[in-house]
PDB file of N, CA, C and O in Angstrom:
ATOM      1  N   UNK A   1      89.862 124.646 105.185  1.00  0.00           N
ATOM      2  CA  UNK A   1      90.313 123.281 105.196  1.00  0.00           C
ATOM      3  C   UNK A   1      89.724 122.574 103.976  1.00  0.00           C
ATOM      4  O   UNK A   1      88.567 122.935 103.759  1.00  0.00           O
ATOM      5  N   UNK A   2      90.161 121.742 103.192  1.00  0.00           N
ATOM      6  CA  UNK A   2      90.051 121.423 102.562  1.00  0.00           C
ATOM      7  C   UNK A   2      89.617 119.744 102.440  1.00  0.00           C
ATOM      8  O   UNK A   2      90.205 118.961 103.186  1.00  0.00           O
ATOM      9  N   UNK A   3      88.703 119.285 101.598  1.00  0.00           N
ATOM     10  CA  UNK A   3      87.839 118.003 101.794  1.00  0.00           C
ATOM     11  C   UNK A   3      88.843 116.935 101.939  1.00  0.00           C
ATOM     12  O   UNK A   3      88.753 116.067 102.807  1.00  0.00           O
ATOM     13  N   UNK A   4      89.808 117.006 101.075  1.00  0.00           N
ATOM     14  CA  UNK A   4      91.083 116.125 101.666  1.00  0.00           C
ATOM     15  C   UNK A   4      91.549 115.790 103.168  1.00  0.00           C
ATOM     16  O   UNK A   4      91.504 114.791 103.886  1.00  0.00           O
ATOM     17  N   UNK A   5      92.009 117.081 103.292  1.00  0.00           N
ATOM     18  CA  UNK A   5      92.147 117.392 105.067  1.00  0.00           C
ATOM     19  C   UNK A   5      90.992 116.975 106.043  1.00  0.00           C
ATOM     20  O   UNK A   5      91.248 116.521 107.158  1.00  0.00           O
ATOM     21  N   UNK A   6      89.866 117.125 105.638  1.00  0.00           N
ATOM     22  CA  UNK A   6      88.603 116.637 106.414  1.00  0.00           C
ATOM     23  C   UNK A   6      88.354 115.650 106.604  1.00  0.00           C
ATOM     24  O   UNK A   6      87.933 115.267 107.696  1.00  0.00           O
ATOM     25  N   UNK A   7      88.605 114.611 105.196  1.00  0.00           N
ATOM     26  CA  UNK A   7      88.664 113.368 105.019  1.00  0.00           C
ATOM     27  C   UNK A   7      89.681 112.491 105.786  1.00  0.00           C
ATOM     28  O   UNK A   7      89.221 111.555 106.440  1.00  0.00           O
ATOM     29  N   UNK A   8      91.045 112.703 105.771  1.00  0.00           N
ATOM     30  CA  UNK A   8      92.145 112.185 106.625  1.00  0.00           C
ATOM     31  C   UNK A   8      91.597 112.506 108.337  1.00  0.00           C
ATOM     32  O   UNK A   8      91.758 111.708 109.261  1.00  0.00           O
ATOM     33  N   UNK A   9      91.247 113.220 108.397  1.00  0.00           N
ATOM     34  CA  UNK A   9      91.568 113.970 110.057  1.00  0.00           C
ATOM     35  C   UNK A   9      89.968 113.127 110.548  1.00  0.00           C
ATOM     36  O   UNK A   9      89.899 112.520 111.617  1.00  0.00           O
ATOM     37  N   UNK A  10      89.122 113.197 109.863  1.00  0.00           N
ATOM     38  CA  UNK A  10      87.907 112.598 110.333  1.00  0.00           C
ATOM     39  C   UNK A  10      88.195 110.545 110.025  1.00  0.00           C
ATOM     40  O   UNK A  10      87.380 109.762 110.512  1.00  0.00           O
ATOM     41  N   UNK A  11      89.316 110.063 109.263  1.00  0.00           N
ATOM     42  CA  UNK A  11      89.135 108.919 109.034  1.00  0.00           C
ATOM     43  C   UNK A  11      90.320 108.696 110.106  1.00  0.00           C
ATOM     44  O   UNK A  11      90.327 107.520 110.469  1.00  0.00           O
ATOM     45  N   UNK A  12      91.326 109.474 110.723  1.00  0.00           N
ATOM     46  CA  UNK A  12      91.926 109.148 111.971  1.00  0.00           C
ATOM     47  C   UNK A  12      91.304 109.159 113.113  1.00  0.00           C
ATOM     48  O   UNK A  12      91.607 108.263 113.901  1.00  0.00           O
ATOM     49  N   UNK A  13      90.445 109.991 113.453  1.00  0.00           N
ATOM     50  CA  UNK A  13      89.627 110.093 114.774  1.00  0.00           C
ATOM     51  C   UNK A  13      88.445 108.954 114.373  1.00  0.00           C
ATOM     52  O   UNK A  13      87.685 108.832 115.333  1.00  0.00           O
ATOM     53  N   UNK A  14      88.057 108.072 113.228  1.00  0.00           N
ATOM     54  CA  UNK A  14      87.397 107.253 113.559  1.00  0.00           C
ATOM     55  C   UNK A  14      88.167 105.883 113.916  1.00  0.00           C
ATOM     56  O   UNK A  14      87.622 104.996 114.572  1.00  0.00           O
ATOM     57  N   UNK A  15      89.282 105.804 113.500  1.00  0.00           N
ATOM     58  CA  UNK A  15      90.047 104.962 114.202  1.00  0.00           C
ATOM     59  C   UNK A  15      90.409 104.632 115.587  1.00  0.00           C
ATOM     60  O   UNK A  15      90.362 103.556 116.183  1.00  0.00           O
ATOM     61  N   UNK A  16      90.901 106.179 116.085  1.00  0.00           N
ATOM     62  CA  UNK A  16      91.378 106.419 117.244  1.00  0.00           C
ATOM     63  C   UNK A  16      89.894 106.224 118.584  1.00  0.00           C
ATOM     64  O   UNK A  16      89.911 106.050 119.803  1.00  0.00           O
ATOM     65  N   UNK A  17      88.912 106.349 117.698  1.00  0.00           N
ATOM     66  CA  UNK A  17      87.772 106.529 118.846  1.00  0.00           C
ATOM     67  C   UNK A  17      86.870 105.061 118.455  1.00  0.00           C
ATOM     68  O   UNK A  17      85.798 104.892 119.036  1.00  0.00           O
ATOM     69  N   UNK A  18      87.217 104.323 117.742  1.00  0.00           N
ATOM     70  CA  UNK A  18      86.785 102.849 117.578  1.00  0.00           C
ATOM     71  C   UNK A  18      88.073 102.369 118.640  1.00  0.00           C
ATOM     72  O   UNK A  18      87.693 101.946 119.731  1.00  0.00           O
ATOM     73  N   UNK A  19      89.388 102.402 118.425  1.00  0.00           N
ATOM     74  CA  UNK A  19      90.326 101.863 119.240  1.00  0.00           C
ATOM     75  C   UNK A  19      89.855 102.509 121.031  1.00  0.00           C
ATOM     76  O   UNK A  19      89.771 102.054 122.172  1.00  0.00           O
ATOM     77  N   UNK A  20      89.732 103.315 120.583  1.00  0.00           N
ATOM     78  CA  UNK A  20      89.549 103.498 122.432  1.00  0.00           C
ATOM     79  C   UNK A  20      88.462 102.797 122.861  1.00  0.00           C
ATOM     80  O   UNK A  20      88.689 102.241 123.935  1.00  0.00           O
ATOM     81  N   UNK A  21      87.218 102.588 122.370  1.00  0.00           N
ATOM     82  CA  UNK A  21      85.680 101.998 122.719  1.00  0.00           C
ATOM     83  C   UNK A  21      85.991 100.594 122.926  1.00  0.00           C
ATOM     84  O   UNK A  21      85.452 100.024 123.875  1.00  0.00           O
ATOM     85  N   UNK A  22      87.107  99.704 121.865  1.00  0.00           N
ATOM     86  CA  UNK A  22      87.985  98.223 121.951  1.00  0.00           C
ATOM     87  C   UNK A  22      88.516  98.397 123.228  1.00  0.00           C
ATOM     88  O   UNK A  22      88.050  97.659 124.096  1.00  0.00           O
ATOM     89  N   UNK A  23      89.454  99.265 123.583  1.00  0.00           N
ATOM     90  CA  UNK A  23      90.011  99.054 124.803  1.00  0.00           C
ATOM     91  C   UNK A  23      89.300  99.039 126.420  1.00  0.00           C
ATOM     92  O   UNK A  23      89.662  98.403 127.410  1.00  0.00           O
ATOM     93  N   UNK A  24      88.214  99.951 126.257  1.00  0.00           N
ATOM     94  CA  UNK A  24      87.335 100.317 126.745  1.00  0.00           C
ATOM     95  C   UNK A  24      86.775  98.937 127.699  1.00  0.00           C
ATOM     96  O   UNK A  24      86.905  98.671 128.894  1.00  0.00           O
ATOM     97  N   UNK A  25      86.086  98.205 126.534  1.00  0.00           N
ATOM     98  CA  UNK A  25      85.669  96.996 126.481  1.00  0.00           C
ATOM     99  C   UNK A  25      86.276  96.388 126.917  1.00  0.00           C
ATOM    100  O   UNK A  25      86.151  96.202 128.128  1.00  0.00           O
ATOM    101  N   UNK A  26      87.293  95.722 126.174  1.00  0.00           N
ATOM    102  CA  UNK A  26      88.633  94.557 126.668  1.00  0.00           C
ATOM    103  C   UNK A  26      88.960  94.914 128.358  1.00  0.00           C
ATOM    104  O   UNK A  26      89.145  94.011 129.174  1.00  0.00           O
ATOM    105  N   UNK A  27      88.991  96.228 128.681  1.00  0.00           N
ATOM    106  CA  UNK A  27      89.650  96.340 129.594  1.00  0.00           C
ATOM    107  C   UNK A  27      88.233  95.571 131.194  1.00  0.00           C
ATOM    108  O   UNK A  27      88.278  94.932 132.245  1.00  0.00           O
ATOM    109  N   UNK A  28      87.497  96.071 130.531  1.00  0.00           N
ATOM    110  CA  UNK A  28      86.004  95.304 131.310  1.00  0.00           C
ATOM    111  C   UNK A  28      86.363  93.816 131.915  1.00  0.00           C
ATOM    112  O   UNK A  28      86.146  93.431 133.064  1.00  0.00           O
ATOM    113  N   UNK A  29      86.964  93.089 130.850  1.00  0.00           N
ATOM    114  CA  UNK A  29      87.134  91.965 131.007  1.00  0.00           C
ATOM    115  C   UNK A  29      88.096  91.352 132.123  1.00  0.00           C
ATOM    116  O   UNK A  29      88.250  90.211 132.559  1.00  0.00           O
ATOM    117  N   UNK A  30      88.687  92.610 132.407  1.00  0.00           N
ATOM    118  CA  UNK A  30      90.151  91.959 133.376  1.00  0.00           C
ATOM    119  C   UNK A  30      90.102  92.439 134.523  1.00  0.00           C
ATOM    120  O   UNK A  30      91.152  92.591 135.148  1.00  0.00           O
ATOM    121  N   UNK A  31      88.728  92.836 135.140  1.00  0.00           N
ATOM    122  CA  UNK A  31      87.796  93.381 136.413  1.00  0.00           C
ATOM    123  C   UNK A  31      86.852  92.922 136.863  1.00  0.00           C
ATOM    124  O   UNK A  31      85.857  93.326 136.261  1.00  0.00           O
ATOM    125  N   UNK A  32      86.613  92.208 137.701  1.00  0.00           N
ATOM    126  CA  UNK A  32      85.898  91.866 139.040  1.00  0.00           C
ATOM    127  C   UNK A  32      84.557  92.667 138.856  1.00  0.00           C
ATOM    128  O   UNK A  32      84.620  93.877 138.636  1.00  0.00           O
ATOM    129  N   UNK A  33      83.492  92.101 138.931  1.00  0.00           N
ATOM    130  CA  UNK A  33      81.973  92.546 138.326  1.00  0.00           C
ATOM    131  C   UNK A  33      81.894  93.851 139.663  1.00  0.00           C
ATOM    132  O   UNK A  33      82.552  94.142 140.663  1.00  0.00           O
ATOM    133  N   UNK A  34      81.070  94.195 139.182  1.00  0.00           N
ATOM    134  CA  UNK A  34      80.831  95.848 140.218  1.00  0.00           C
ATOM    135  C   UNK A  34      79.789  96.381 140.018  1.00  0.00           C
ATOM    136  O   UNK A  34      79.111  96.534 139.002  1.00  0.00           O
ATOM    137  N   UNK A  35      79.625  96.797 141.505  1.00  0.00           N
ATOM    138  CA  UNK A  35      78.011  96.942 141.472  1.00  0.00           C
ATOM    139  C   UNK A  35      77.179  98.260 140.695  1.00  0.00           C
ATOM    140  O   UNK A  35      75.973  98.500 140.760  1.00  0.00           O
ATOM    141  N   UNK A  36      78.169  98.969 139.996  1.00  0.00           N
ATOM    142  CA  UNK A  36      78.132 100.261 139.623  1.00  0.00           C
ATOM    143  C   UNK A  36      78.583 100.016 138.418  1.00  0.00           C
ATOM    144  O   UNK A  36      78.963  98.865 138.202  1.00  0.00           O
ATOM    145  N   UNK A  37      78.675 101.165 137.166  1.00  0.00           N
ATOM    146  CA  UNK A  37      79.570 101.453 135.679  1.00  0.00           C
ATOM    147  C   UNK A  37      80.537 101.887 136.277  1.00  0.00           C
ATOM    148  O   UNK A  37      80.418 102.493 137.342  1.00  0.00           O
ATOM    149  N   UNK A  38      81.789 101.633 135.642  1.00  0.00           N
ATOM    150  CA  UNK A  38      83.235 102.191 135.605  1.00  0.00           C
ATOM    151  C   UNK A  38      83.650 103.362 134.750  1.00  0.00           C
ATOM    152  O   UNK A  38      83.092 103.861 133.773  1.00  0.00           O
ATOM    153  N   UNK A  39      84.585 103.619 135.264  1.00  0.00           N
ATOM    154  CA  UNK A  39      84.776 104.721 134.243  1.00  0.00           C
ATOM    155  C   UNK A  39      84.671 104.339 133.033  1.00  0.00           C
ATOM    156  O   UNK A  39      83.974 104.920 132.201  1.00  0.00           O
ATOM    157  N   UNK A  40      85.478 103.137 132.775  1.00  0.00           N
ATOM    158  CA  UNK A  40      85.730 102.444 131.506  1.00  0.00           C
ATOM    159  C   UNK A  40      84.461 102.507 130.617  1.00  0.00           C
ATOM    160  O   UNK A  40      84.582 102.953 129.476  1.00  0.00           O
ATOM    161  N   UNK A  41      82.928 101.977 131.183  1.00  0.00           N
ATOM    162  CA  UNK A  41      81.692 102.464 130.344  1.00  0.00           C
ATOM    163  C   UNK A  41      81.428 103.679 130.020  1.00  0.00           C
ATOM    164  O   UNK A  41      80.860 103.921 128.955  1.00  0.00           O
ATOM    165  N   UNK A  42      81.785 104.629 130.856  1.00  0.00           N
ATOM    166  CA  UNK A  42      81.685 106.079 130.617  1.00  0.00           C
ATOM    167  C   UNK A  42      82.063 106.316 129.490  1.00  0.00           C
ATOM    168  O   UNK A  42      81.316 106.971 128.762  1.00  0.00           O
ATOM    169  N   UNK A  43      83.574 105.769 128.907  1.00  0.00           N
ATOM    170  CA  UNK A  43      84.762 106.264 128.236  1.00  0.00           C
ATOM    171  C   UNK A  43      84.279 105.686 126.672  1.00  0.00           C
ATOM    172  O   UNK A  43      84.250 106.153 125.533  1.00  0.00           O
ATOM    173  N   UNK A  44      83.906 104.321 127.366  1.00  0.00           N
ATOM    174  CA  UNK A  44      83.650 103.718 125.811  1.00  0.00           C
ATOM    175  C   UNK A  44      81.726 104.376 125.094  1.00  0.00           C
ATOM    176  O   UNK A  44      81.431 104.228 123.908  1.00  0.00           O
ATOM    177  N   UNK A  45      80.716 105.052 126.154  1.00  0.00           N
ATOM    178  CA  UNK A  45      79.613 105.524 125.880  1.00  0.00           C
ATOM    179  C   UNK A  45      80.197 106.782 124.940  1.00  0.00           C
ATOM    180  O   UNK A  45      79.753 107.034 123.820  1.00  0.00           O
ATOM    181  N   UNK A  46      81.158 107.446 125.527  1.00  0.00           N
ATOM    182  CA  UNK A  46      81.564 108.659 125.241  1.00  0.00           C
ATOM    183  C   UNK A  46      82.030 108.352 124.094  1.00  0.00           C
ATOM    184  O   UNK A  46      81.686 109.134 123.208  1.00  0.00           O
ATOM    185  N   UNK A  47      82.717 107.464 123.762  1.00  0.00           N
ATOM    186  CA  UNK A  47      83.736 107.105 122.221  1.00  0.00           C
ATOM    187  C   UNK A  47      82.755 106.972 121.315  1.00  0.00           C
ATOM    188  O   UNK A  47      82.753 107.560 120.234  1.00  0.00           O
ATOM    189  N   UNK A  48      81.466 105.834 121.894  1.00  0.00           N
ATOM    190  CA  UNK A  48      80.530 105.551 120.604  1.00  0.00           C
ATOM    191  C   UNK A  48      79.948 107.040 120.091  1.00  0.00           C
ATOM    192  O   UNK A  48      79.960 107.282 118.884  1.00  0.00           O
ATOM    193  N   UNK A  49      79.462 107.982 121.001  1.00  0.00           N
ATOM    194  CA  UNK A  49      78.809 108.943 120.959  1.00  0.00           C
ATOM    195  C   UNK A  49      79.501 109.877 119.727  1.00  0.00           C
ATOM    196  O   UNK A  49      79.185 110.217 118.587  1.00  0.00           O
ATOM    197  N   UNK A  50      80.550 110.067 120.581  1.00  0.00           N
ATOM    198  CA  UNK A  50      81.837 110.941 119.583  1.00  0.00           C
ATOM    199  C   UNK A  50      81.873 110.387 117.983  1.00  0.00           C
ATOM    200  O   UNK A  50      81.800 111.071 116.962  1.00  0.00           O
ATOM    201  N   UNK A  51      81.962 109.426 118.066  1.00  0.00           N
ATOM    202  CA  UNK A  51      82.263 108.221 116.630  1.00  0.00           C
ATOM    203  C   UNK A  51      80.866 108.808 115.610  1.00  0.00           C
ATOM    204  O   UNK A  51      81.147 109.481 114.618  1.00  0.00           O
ATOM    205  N   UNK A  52      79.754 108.580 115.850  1.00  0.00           N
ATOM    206  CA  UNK A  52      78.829 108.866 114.862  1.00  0.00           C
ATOM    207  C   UNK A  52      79.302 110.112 113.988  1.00  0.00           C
ATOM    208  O   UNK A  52      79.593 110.036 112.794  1.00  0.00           O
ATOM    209  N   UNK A  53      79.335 111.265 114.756  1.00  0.00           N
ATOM    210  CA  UNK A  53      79.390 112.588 113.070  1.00  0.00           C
ATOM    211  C   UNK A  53      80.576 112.141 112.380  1.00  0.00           C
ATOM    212  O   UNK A  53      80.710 112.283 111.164  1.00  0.00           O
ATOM    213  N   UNK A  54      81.725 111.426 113.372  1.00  0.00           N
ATOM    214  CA  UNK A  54      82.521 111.324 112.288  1.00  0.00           C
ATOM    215  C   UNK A  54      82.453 110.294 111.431  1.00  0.00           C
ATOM    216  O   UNK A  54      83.069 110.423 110.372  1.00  0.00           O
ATOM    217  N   UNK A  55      81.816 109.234 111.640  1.00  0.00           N
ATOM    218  CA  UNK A  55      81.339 108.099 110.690  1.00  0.00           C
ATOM    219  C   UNK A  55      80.596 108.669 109.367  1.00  0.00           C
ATOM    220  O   UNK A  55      80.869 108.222 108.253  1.00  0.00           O
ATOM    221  N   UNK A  56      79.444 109.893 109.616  1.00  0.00           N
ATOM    222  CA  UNK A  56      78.753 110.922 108.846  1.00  0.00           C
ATOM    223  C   UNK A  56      79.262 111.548 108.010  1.00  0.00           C
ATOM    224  O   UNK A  56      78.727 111.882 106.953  1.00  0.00           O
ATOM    225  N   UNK A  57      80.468 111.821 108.393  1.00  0.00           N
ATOM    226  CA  UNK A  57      81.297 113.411 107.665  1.00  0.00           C
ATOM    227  C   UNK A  57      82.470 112.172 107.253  1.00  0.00           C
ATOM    228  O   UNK A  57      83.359 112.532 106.483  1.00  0.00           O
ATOM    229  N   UNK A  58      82.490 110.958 107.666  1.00  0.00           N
ATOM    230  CA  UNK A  58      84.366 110.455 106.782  1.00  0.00           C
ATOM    231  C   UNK A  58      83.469 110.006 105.141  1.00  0.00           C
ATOM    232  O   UNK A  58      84.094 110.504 104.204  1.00  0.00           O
ATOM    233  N   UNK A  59      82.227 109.223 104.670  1.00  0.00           N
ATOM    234  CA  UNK A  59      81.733 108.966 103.287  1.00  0.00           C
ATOM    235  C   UNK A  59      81.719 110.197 102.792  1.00  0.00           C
ATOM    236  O   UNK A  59      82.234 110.321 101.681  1.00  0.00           O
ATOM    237  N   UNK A  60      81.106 111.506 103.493  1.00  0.00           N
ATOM    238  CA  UNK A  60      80.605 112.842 102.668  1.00  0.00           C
ATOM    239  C   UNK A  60      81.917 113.422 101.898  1.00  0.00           C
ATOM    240  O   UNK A  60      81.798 113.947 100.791  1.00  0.00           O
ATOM    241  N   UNK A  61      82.986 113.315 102.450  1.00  0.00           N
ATOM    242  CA  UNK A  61      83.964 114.020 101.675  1.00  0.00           C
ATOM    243  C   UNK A  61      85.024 113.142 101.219  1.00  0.00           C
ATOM    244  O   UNK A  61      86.224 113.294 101.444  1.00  0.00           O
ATOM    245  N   UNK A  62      84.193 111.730 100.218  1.00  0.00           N
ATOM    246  CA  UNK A  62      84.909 110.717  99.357  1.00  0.00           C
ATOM    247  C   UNK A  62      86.251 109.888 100.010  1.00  0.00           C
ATOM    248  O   UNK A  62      87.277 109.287  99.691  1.00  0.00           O
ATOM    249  N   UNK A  63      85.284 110.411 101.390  1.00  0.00           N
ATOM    250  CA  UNK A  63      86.824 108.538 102.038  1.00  0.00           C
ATOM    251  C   UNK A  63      85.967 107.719 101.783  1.00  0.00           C
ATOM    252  O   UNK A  63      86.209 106.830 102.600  1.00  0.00           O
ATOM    253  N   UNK A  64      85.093 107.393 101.183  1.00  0.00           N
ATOM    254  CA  UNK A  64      84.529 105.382 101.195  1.00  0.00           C
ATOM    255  C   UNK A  64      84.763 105.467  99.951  1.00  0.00           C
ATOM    256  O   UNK A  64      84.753 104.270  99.664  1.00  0.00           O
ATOM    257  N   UNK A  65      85.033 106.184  98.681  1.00  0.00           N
ATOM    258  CA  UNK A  65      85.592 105.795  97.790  1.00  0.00           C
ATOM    259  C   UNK A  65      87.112 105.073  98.109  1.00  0.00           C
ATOM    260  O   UNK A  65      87.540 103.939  97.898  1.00  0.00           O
ATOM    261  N   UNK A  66      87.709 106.291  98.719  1.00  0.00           N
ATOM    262  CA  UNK A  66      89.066 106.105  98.784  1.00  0.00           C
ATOM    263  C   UNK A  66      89.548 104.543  99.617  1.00  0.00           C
ATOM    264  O   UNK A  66      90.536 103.878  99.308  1.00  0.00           O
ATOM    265  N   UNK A  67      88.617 104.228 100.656  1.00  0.00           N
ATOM    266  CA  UNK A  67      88.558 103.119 101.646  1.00  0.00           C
ATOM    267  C   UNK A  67      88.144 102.007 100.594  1.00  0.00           C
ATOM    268  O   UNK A  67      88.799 100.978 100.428  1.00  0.00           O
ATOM    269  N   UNK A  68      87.112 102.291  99.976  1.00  0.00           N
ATOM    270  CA  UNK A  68      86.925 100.817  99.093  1.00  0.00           C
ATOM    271  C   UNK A  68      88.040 100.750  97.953  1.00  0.00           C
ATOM    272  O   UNK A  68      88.227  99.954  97.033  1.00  0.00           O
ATOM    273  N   UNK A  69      88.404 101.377  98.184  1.00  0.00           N
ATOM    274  CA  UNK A  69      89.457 101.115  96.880  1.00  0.00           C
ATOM    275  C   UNK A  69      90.572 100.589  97.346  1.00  0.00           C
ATOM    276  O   UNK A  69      91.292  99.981  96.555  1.00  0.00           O
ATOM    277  N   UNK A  70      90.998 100.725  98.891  1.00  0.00           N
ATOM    278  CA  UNK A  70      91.976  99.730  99.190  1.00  0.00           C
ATOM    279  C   UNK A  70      91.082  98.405 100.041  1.00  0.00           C
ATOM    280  O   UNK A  70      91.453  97.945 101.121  1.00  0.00           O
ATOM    281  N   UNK A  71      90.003  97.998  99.374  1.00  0.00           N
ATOM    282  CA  UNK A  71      89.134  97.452 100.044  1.00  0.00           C
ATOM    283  C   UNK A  71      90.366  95.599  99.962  1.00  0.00           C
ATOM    284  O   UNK A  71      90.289  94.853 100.938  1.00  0.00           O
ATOM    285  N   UNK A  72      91.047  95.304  99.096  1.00  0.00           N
ATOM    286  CA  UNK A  72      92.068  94.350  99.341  1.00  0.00           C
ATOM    287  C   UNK A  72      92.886  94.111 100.389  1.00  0.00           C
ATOM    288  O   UNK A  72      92.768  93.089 101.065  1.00  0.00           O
ATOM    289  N   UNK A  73      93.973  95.214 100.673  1.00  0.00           N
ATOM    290  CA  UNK A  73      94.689  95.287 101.653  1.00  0.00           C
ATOM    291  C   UNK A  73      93.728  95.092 102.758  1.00  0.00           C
ATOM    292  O   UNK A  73      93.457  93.975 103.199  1.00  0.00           O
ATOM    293  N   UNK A  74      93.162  96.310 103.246  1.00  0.00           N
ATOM    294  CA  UNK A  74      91.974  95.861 104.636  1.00  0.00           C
ATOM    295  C   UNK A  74      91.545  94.318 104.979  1.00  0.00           C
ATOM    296  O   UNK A  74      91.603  93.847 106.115  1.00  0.00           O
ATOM    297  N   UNK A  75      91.033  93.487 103.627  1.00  0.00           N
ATOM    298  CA  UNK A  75      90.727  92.445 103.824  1.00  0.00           C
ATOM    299  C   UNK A  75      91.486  91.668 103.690  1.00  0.00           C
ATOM    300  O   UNK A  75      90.908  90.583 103.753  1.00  0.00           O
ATOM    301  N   UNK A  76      92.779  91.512 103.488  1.00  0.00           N
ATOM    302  CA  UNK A  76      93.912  91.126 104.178  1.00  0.00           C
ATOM    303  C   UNK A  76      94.436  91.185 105.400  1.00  0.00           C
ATOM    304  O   UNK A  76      94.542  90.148 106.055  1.00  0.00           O
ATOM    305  N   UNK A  77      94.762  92.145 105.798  1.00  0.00           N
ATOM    306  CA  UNK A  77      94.756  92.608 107.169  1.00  0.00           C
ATOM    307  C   UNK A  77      93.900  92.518 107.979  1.00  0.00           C
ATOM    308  O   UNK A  77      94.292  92.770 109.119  1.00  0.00           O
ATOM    309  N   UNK A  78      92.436  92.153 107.843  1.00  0.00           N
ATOM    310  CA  UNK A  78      91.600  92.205 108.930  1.00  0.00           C
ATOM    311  C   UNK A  78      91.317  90.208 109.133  1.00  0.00           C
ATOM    312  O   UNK A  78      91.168  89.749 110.265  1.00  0.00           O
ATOM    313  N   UNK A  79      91.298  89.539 108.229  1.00  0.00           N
ATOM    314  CA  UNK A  79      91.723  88.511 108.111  1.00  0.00           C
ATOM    315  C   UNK A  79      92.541  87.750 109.000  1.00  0.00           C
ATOM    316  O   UNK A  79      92.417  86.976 109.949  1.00  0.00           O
ATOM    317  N   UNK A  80      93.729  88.467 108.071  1.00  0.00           N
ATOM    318  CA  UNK A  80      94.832  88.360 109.140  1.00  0.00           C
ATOM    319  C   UNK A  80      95.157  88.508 110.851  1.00  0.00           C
ATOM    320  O   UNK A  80      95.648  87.637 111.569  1.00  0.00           O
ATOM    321  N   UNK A  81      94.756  89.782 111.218  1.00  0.00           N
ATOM    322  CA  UNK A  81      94.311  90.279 112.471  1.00  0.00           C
ATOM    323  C   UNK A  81      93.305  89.185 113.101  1.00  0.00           C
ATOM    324  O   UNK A  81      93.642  88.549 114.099  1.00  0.00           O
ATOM    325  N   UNK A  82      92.072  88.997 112.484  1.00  0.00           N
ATOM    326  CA  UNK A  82      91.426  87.941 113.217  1.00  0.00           C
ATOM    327  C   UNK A  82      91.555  86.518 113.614  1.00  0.00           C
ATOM    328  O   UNK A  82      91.008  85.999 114.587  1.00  0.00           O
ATOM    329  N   UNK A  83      92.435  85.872 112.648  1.00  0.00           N
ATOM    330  CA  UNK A  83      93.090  84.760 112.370  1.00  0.00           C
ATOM    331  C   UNK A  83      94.143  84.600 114.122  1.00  0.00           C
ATOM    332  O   UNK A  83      94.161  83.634 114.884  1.00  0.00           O
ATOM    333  N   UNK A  84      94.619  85.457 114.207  1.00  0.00           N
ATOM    334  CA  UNK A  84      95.717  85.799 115.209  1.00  0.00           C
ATOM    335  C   UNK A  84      95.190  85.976 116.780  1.00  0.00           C
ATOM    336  O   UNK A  84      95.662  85.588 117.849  1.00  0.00           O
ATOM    337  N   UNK A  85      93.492  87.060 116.291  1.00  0.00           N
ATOM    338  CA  UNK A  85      93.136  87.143 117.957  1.00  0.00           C
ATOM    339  C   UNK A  85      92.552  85.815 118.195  1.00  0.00           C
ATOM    340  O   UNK A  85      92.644  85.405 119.352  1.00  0.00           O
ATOM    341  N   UNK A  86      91.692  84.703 116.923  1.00  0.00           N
ATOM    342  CA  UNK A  86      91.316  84.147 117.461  1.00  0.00           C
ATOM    343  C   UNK A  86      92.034  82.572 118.174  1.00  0.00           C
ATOM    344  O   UNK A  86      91.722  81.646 118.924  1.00  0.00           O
ATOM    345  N   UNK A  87      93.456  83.187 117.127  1.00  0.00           N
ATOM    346  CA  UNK A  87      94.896  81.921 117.975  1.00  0.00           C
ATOM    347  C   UNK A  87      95.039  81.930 119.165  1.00  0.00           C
ATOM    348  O   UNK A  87      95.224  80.897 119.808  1.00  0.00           O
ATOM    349  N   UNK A  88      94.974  83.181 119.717  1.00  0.00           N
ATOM    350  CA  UNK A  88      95.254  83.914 121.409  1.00  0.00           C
ATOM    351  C   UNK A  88      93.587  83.385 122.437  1.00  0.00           C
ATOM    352  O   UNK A  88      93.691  82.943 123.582  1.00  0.00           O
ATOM    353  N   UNK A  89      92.426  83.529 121.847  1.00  0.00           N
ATOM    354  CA  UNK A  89      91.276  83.063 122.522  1.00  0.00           C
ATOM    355  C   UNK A  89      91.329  81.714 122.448  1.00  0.00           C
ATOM    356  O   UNK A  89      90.738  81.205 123.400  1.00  0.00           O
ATOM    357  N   UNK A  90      91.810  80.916 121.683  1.00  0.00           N
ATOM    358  CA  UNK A  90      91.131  79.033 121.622  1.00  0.00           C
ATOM    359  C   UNK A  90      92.483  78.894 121.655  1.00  0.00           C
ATOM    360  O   UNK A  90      93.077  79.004 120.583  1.00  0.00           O
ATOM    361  N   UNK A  91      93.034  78.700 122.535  1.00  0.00           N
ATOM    362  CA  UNK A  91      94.328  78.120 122.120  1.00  0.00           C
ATOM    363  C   UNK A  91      94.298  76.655 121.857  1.00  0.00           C
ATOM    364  O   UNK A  91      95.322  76.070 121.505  1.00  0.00           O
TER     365      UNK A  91
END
């Protein structure tokens, strides 16, 4: 496999396992307190856990070059994105 391939496949699973740990969370919110953890903590312990090597291994094989270099767009989009969740919280 090649550092390219390593790079893509490790900068999707840090997405996919940051998005699940978000949902994880959010989903906390729309449940009745309990006297126990839910699965939902399980899921999101498990996501953070998972997330580290690949946070490790996505800089080592030149995705934070590649990421800062669309460091514009992102900060557009994340901007943007926040601008929007925080229309939906304060209305």
């Amino acid at each position: 496999m090649s550092g390219q391939q390593i790079n893509r496949v490790s900068g999707r699973v840090v997405i996919v396992l940051s998005f699940t740990a978000l949902v994880a969370v959010l989903s906390g919110y729309t449940q009745p307190p309990q006297a126990d953890e839910g699965a939902a903590a399980h899921i999101f312990q498990l996501s953070i856990v998972a997330l580290v090597p690949m946070v490790l291994l996505f800089p080592g094989n030149g995705g934070l070059e590649a990421a800062l270099a669309k460091r514009a767009t992102i900060g557009i989009f994340s901007r943007r994105l926040s601008s929007r969740l925080w229309s939906v919280v304060l209305p």
